[in-house]
DOFI-186314 format. One record per residue (C-alpha): residue in one letter; x, y, z. Coordinates in nm, 3 decimals, always signed. Example, Ala and Ser with C-alpha at 12.3 -4.5 7.8 and 13.67 -1.06 7.14 Angstrom:
<atoms>
ATOM, r, x, y, z
ATOM, a, +1.230, -0.450, +0.780
ATOM, s, +1.367, -0.106, +0.714
</atoms>
This chain:
<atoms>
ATOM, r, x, y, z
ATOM, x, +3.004, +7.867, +16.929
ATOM, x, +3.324, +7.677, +16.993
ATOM, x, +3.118, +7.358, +16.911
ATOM, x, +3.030, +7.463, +16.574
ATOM, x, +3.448, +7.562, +16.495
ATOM, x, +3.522, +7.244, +16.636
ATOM, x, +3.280, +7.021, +16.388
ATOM, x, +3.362, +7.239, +16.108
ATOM, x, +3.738, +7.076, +16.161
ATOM, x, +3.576, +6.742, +16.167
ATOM, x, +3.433, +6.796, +15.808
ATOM, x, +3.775, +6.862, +15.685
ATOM, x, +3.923, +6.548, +15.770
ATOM, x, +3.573, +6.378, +15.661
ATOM, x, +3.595, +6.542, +15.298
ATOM, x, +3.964, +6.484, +15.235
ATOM, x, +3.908, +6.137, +15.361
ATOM, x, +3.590, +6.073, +15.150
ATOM, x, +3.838, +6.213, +14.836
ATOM, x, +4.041, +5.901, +14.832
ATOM, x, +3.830, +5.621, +15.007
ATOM, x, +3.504, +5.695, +14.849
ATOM, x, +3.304, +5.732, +15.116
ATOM, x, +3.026, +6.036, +14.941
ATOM, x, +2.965, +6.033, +14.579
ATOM, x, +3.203, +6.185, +14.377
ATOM, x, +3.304, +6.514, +14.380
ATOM, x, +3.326, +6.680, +14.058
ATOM, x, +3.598, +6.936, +14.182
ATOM, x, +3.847, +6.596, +14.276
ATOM, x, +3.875, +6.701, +14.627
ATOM, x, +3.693, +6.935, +14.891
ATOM, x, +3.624, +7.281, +14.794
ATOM, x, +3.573, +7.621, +15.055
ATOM, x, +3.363, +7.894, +14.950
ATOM, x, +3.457, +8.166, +15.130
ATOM, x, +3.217, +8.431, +15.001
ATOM, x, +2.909, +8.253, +15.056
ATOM, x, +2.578, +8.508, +15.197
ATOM, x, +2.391, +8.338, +15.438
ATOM, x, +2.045, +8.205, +15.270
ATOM, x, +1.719, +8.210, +15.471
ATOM, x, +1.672, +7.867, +15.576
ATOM, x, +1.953, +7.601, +15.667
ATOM, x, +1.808, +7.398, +15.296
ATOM, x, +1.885, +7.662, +15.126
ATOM, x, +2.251, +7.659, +15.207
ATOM, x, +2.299, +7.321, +15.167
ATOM, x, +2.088, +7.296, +14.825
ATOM, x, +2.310, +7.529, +14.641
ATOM, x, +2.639, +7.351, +14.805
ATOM, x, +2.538, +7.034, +14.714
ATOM, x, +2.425, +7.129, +14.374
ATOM, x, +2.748, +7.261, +14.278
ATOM, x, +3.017, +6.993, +14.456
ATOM, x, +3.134, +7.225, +14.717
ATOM, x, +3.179, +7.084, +15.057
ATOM, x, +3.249, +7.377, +15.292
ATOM, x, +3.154, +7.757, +15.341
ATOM, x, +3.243, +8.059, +15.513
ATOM, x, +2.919, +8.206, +15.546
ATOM, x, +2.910, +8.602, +15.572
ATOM, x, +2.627, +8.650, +15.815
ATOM, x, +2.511, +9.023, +15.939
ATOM, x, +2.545, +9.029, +16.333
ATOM, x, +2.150, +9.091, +16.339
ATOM, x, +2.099, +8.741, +16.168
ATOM, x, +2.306, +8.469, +16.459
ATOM, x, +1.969, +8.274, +16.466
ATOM, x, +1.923, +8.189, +16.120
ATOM, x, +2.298, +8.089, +16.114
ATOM, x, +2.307, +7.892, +16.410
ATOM, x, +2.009, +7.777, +16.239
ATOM, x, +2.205, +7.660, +15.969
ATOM, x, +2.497, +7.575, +16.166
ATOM, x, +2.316, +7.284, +16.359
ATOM, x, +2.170, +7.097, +16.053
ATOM, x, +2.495, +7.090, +15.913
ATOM, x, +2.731, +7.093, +16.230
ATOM, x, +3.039, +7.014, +16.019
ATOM, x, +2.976, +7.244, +15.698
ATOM, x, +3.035, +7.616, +15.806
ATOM, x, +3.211, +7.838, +15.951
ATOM, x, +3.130, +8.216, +15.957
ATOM, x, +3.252, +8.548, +15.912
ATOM, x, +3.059, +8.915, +16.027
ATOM, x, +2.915, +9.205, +15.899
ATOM, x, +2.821, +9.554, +16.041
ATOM, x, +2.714, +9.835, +15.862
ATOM, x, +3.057, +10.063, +15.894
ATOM, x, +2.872, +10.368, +15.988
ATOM, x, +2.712, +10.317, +16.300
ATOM, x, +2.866, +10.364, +16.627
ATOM, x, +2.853, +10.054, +16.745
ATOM, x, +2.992, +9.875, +16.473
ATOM, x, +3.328, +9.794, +16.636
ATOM, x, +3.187, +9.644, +16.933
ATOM, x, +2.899, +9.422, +16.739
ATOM, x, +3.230, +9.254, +16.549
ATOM, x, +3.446, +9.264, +16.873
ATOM, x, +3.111, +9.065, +16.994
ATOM, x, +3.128, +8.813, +16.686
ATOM, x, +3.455, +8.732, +16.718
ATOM, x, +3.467, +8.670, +17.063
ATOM, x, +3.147, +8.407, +16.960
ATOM, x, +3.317, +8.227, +16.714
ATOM, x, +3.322, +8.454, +16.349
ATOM, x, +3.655, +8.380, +16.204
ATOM, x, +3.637, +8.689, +15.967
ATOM, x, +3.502, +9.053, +15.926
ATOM, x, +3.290, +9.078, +15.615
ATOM, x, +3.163, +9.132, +15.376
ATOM, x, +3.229, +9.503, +15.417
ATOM, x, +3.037, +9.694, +15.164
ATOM, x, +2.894, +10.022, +15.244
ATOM, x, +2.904, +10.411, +15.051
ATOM, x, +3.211, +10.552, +15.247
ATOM, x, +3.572, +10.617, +15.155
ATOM, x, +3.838, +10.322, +15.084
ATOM, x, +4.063, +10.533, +15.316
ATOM, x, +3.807, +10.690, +15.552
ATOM, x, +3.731, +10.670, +15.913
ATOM, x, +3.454, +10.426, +15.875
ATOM, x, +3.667, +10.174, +15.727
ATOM, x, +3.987, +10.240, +15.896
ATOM, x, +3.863, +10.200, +16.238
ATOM, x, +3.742, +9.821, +16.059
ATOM, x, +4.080, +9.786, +15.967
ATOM, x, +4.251, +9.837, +16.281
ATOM, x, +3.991, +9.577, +16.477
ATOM, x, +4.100, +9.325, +16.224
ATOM, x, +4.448, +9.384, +16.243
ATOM, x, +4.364, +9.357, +16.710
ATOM, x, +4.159, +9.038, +16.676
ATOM, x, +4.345, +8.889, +16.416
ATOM, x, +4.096, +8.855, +16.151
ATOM, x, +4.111, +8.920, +15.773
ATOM, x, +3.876, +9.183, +15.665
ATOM, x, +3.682, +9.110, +15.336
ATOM, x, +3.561, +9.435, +15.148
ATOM, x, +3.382, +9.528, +14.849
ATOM, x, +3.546, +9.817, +14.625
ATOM, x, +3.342, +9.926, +14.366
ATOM, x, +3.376, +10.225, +14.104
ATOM, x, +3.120, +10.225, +13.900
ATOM, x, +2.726, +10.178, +13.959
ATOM, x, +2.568, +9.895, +13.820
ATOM, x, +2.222, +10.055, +13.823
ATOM, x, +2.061, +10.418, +13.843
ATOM, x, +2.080, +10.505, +14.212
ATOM, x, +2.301, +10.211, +14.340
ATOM, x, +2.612, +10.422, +14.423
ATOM, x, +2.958, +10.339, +14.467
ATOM, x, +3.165, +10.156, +14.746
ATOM, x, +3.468, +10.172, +14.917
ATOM, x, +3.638, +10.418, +14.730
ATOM, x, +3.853, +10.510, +14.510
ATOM, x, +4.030, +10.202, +14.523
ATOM, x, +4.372, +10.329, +14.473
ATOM, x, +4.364, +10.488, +14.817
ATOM, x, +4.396, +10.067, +14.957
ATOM, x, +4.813, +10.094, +14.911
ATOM, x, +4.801, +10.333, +15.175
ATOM, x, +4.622, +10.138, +15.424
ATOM, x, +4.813, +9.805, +15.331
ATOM, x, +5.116, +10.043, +15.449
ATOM, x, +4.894, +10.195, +15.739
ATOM, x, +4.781, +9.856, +15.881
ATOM, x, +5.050, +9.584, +15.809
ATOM, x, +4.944, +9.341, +16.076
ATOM, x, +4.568, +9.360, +15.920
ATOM, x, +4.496, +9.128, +15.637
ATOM, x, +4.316, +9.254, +15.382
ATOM, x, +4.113, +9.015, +15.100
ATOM, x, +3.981, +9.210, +14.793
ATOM, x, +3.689, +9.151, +14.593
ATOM, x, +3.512, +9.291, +14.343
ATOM, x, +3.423, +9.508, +14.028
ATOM, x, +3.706, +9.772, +14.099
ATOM, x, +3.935, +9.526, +14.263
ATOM, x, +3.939, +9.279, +13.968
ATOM, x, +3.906, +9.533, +13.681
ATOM, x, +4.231, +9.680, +13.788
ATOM, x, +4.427, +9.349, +13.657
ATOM, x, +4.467, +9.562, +13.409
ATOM, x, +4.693, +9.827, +13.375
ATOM, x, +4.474, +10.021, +13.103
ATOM, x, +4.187, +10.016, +13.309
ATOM, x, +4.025, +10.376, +13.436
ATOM, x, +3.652, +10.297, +13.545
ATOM, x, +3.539, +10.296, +13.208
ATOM, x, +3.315, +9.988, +13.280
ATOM, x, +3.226, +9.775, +13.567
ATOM, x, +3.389, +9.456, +13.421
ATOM, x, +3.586, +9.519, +13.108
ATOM, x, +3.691, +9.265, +12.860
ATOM, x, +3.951, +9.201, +12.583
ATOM, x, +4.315, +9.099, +12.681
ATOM, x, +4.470, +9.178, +13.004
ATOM, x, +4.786, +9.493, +13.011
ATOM, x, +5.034, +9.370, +13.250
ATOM, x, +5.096, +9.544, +13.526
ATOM, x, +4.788, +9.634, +13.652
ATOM, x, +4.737, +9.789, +14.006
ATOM, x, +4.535, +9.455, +14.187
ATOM, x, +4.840, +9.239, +14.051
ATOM, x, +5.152, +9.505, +14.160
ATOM, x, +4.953, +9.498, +14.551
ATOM, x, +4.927, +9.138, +14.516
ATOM, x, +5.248, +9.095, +14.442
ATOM, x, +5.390, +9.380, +14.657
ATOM, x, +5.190, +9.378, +15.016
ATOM, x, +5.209, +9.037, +15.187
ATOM, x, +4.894, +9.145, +15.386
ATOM, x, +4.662, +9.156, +15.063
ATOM, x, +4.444, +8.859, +14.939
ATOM, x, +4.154, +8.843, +14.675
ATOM, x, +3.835, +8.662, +14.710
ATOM, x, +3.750, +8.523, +14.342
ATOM, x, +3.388, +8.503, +14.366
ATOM, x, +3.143, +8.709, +14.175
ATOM, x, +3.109, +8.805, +13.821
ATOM, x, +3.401, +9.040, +13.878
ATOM, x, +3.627, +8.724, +13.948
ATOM, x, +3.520, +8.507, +13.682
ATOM, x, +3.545, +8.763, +13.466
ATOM, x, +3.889, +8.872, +13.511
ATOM, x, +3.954, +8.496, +13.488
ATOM, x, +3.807, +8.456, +13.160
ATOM, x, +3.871, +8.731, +12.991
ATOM, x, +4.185, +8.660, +12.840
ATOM, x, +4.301, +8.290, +12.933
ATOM, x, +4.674, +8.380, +12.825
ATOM, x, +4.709, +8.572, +13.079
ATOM, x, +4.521, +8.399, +13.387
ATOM, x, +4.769, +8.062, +13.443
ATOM, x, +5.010, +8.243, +13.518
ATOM, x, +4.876, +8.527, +13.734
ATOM, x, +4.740, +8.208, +13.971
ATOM, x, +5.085, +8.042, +13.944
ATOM, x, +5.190, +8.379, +14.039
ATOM, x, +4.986, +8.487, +14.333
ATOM, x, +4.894, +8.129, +14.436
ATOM, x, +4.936, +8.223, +14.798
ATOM, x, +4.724, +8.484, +14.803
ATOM, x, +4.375, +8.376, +14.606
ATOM, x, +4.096, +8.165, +14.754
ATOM, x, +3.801, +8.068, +14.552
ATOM, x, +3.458, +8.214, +14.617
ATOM, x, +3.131, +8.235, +14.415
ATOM, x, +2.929, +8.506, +14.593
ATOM, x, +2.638, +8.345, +14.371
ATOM, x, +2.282, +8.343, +14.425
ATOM, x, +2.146, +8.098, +14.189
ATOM, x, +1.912, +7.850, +14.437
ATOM, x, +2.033, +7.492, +14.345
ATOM, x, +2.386, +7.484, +14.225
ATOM, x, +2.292, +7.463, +13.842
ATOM, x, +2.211, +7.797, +13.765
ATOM, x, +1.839, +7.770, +13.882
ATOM, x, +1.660, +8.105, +14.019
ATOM, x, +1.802, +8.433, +14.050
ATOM, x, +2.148, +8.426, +13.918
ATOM, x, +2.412, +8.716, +14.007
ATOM, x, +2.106, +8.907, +14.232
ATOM, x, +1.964, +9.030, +13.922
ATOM, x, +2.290, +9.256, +13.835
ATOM, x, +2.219, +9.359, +13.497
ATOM, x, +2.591, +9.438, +13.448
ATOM, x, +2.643, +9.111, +13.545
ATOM, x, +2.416, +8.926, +13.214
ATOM, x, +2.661, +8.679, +13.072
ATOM, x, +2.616, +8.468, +13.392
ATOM, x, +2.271, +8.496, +13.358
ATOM, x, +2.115, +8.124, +13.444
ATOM, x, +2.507, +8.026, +13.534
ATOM, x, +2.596, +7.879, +13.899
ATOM, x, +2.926, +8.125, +13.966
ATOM, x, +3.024, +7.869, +14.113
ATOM, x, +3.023, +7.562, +13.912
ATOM, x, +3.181, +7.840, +13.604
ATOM, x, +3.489, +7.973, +13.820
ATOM, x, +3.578, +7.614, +13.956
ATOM, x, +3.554, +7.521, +13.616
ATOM, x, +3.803, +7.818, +13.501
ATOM, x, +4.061, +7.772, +13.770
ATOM, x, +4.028, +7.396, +13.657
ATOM, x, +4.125, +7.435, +13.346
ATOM, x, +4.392, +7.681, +13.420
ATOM, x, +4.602, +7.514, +13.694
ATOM, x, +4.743, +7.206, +13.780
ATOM, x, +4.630, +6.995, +14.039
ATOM, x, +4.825, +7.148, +14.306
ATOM, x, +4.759, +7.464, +14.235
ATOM, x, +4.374, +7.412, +14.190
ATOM, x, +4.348, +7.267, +14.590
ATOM, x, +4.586, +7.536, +14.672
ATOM, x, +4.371, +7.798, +14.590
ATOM, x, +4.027, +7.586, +14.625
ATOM, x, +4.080, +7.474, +14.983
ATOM, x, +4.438, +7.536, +15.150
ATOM, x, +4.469, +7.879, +15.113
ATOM, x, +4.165, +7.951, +15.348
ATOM, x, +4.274, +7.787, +15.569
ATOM, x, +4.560, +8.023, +15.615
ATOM, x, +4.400, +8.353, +15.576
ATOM, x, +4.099, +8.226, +15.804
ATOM, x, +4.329, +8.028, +16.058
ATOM, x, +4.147, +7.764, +16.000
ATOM, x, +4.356, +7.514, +16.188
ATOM, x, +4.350, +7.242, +16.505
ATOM, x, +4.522, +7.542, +16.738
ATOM, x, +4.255, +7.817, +16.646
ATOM, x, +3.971, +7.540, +16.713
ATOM, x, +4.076, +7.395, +17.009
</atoms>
């Protein structure tokens, strides 16, 4: 697996090169873009296709530990595309040594977490504590509030996470969403999965953003793009404000990039991206709503920082 890490560092230097020498066809984005909440897709096309379609050059892919052949799969035809972060189902056993297992084979990250157990309980906490020993972020999914008859909640309640930023300082922790992004907010109480109208100030996700240096968010979703677009007088400056701390993702499912196939898994909460690439419409927001700096900051240097994705870790 230390072949794959190592070409992935090659397709850096390729895409930033390619940015000013014009080597590829233009990228609509001005510059190479990581995904970093990106689910591994059945065939090694089908990660590509929706890439391509939507001007993104890189991905973390979040790959279940039952599923290393597709992703090597998918890893060869594009030696110099991905990288790849681990999943386990939090309740079983062996959980800690299946990651333990992926790490030590080349995953860079633990998640997506997202399983019916307790933001604070022992399922999760012994997750925490092997991210914070193998030096890993941990990406989880907190969500309050069912989308669908039967679906249930996850990784709750999410105000129990400022007790395990203080529990597990040396683990970093990267947030995503419904709960994590509705609590922007500081009038929000679960009333809806993704509220809209204007923004309070001082909502619980930006106070732990702004208070825990261990905390990150993962934009992707509808739950990111919405609390982007909901109420653009408040968004510049919350990324201005956390720009250290936010890394783009789409966590879309639409097949080529455009909007094409199943878009947002069919969530009906989820209906105003309906036939929308997540991508292509959160690029698009953070765009428009930061400066050029800011937009590669948060686009493509900031994951490399939370993911230590550097020469020294891929040596």
């Amino acid at each position: 697996m230390t072949i794959h890490r190592r070409h992935f560092l090659g397709s850096l230097a390729a895409a930033a090169a390619a940015s000013t020498v014009g080597a590829q066809p233009e990228n609509p984005w001005g510059g190479p873009v990581i995904d970093i909440h990106f689910h591994l897709r059945k065939t090694p096309q089908a990660n590509t296709a929706h890439l391509d379609g939507c001007g993104v050059s890189n991905a973390v892919l979040l790959t279940g530990v039952n599923a290393l052949d597709q992703l090597h799969a998918t890893q060869d035809s594009s030696p110099r595309r991905f990288v790849w972060s681990a999943s386990a189902d939090p309740t079983k056993p062996e959980a800690v040594r299946l990651l333990t297992d992926a790490v030590k084979s080349g995953a860079i990250g633990l998640g997506e977490i997202k399983a019916h157990v307790a933001s604070d309980g022992p399922e999760l906490q012994r997750l925490y504590a092997l991210a914070g020993e193998l030096n890993v972020p941990i990406l989880i999914h907190f969500q309050e509030v069912p989308h669908y008859d039967g679906e249930g909640v996850f990784s709750t309640p999410f105000k129990n996470l400022e007790a395990m930023l203080k529990a597990y300082p040396k683990t970093r922790f990267v947030g995503h969403a419904d709960a994590f992004w509705a609590n922007i907010s500081a009038d929000y109480a679960n009333q809806s999965a993704y509220p809209s109208g204007p923004i309070k100030p001082g909502g619980l996700t930006d106070r732990l953003l702004t208070d825990y240096p261990n905390l990150y968010a993962d934009l992707s979703a509808n739950s990111g793009n919405n609390a982007l677009s909901r109420d653009p007088d408040f968004t510049p400056a919350f990324l201005a404000r956390h720009r250290d701390k936010l890394m783009f993702g789409s966590d879309c499912s639409c097949s080529d990039g455009h909007g094409g196939g199943i878009s947002q898994a069919n969530n009906p909460a989820a209906a105003r991206l309906a036939g929308k690439c997540v991508a292509r419409e959160t690029l698009t927001v953070l765009k428009k709503s930061t400066s050029t700096a800011l937009f590669r900051q948060i686009a493509w240097e900031n994951a490399h920082t939370v993911y230590r994705i550097t020469s020294s870790t891929l040596s």
